[in-house]
N, C-alpha and C positions, 0 to 999 in steps of 0.2 A: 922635897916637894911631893914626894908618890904619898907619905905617910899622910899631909896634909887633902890633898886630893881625894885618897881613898876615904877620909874622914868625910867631909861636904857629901860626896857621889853615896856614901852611905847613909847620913843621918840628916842631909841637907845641911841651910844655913841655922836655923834654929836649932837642930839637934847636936851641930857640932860643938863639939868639948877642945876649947884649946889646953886646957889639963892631960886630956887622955891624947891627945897628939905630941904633946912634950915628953908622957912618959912614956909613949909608944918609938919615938923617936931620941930617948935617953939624954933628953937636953929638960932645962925649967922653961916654966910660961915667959921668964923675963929673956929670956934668948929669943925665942920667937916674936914676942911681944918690941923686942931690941929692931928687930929688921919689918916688922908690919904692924905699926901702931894701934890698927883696929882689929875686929875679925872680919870688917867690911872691907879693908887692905886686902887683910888672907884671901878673902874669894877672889876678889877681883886678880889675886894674881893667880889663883888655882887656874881660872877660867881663861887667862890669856897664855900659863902654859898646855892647857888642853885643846887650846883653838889654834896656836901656832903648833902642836904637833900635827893636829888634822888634817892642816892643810900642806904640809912637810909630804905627807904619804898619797896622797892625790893627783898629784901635780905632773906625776911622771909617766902616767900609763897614756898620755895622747901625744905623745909628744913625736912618736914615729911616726915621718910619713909617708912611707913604704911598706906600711900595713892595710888593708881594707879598713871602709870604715866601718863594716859590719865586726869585724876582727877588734878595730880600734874602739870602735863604741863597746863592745860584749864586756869585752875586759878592764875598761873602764869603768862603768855601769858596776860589774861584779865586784869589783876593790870597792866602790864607794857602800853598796849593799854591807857586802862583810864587814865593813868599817864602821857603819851607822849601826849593826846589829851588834856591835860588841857590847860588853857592860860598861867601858870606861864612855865612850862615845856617847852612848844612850844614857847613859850615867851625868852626860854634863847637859844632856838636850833635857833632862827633866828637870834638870837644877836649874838651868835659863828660865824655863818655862813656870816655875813654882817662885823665881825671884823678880821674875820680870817687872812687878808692880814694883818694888821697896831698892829694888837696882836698874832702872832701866838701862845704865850703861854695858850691864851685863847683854842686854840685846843687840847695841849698838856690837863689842866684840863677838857676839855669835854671828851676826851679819855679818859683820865684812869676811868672817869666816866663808861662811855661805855664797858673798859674793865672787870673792876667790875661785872656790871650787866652779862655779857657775862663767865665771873668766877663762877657767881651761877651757871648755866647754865652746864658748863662744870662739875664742881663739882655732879651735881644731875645727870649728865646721867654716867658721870665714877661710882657712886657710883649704879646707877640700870646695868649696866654691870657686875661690882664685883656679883651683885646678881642674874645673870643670868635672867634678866626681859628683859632687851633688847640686840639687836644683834646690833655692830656698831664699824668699823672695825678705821674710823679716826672723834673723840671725835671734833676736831676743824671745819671740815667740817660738821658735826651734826649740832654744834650750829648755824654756818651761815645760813643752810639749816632752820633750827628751827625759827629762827629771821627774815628769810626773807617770808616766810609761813604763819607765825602767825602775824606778825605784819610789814611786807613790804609794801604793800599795802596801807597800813590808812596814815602810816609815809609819804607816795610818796603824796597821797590825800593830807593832810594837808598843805605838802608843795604847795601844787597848790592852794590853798585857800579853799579845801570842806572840811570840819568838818562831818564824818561819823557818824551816827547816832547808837544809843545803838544795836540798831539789827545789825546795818549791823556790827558794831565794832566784836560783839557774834558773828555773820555766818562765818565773816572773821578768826576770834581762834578759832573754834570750828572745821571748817571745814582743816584747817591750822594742826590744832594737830595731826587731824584724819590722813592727808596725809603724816607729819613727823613720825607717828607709823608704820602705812604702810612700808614705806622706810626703817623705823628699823629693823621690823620683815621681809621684803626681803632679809635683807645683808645675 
């Protein structure tokens, strides 16, 4: 599957070669062709092993709740930053984005992707409310606020072509978290 993957995340859907993926991977087109009938199969399954790995690595950093939530949000915030910034990540956000029209179901798995991540999310602040840590009257509008703060920014960047650097990725969450706590402890 990586050989298949790095093939799309490179050359997209029209540029990929199921030829140069057979012989990159030392098998014929009829083996692979054997197990995904179309190349419109191949993506669709490139993009649902990229979306269930993303959300595999996410999942875990809210999950203590005997950390701060300035601690819980940084490092959370920071794994999703460093993960959206990678090339395989940003690599499947352009391939969604460039197929969206001719696959829309390719959107439908990016979302629930998305929604996922955004689940953890809702999950840890519902749960710092029950424990009277923070004040936050609509849980969905948090998270927006939260996601767009901490990591809108880099996401808009990337798409223009800059690649933010570790510092500025840190100043961007750190400064981010600080002004989503704020906003909390105002309500």
């Amino acid at each position: 599957m990586d050989i298949v993957t790095a093939e799309f995340l490179t050359y997209g859907y029209e540029g990929a070669n199921i030829a140069r993926v057979a012989r990159t991977a030392g098998v014929s087109p009829k083996t692979i062709y054997a197990r995904y009938a179309t190349k419109d199969e191949l993506l669709l399954a490139v993009v649902v092993h990229l979306t269930e790995a993303s959300r595999e690595g996410l999942a875990q950093e809210l999950t203590d709740g005997s950390i701060s939530p300035e601690q819980g949000l940084t490092t959370f915030a920071l794994t999703t930053a460093y993960h959206w910034t990678s090339e395989r990540e940003f690599g499947l956000y352009r391939l969604v984005i460039t197929e969206a029209g001719r696959f829309p179901h390719l959107v439908t798995l990016y979302r629930e992707s998305t929604d996922a991540f955004r689940e953890v999310v809702t999950t840890y602040l519902t749960d710092q409310i029950a424990r009277r840590v923070l004040v936050i009257k609509d849980v969905g509008t948090a998270v927006q606020l939260f996601v767009s703060v901490t990591t809108g920014q880099i996401r808009e960047r990337m798409l223009l072509g800059e690649r933010p650097s570790s510092i500025e990725i840190e100043a961007q969450v750190k400064e981010g978290v600080r002004m989503f706590l704020a906003w909390c402890k105002s309500k």
